[in-house]
C-alpha positions in Angstrom: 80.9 118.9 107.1 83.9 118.7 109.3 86.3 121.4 110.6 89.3 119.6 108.2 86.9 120.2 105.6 87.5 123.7 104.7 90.3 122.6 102.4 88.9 121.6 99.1 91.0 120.0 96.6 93.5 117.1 97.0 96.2 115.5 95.6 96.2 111.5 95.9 99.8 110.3 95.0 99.2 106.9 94.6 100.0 104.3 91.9 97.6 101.7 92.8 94.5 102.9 91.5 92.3 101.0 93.5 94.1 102.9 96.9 93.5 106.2 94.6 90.3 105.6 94.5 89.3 104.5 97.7 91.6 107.2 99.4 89.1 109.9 97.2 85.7 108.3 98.3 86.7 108.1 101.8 87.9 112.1 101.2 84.6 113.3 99.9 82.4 111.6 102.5 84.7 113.9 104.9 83.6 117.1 102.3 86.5 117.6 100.2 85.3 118.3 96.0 88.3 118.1 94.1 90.9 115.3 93.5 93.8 114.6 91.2 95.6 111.7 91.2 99.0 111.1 90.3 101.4 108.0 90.4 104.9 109.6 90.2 106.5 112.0 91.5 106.9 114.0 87.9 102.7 114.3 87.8 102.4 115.0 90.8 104.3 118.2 90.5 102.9 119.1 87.2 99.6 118.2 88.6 99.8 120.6 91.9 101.5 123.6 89.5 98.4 123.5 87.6 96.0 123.2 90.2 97.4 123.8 93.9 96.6 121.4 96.7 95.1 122.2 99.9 96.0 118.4 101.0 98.2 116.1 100.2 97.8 112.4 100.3 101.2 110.3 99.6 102.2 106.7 99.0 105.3 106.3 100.1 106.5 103.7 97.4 105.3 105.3 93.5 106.3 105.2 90.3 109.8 105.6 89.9 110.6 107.1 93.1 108.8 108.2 96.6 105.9 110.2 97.9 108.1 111.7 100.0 110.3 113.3 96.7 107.1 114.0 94.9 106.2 116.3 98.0 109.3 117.9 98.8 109.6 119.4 95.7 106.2 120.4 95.7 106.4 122.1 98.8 109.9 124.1 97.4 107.8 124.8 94.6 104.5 126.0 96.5 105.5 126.3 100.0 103.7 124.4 102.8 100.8 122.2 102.0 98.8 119.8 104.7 100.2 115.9 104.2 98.8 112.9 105.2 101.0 109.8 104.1 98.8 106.6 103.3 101.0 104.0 103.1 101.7 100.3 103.9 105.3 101.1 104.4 104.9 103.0 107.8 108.1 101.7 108.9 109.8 104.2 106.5 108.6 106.6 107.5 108.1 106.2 111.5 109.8 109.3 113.5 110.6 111.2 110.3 107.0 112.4 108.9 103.4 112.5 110.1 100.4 112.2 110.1 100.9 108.1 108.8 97.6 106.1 107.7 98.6 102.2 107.6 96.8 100.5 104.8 94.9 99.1 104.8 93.3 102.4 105.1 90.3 103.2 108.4 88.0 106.1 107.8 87.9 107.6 111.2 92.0 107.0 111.4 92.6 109.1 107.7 89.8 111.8 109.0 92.0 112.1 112.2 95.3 112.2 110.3 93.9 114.8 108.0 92.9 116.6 111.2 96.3 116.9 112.4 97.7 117.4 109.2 95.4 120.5 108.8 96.6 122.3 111.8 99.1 124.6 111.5 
C-alpha cells in the first residue's frame, strides 16, 4: 500500500460513468476502499455531508455546472479536503488549481497527482 494510501474514501465527481469507473479501479489498486460517485455539483455536496471525503477526484465540466463549484462549496462546508482534478479540459484549469490528470487518465500520473494532492 502506498504512503497516499492512508486516506480511505473518495469522492469521484464525474458524469461520465465510464471515467467514474475507471478513476475508482485505478484508486483501489493504489489502496483506497470507499467511493461515491456523483455527477453534479448538488450530489456531490450531499454526497460528502453524508459521508466525508478524504480525496477528491473532480471533472471539470459536470452536470449542470463545474467540479470546481461542486468543490468549493464542499470545502466551505467541510474545510480542506485533498483534490486531484481528472479532466480533459486542463486548459481551464492551468495556473489556477493542481494537481491536473489529463484524460485520458495514466496510472502512475493520477498516483503522483494524488501524492501531491495528499501533502499538506
Amino acid at each position: 500500500m502506498t504512503e497516499h494510501a492512508k486516506a480511505r474514501h473518495v469522492l469521484i465527481i464525474e458524469d461520465e460513468i465510464l471515467v467514474a469507473f475507471e478513476v475508482e479501479a485505478l484508486l483501489a489498486e493504489m489502496g483506497f476502499t470507499s467511493f461515491d460517485i456523483a455527477d453534479s455539483a448538488a450530489d456531490a455536496l450531499t454526497l460528502a455531508i453524508a459521508n466525508p471525503p478524504d480525496l477528491i477526484t473532480a471533472d471539470y465540466r459536470i452536470v449542470g455546472g463545474t467540479g470546481v463549484e461542486a468543490v468549493e462549496a464542499i470545502q466551505r462546508r467541510l474545510g480542506r479536503i485533498p483534490v486531484v482534478y481528472v479532466t480533459g479540459n486542463a486548459d481551464q484549469l492551468q495556473g489556477r488549481f493542481t494537481p491536473i490528470v489529463d484524460k485520458p487518465i495514466s496510472a502512475r500520473i493520477l498516483a503522483e497527482a494524488c501524492a501531491r494532492a495528499a501533502t499538506p
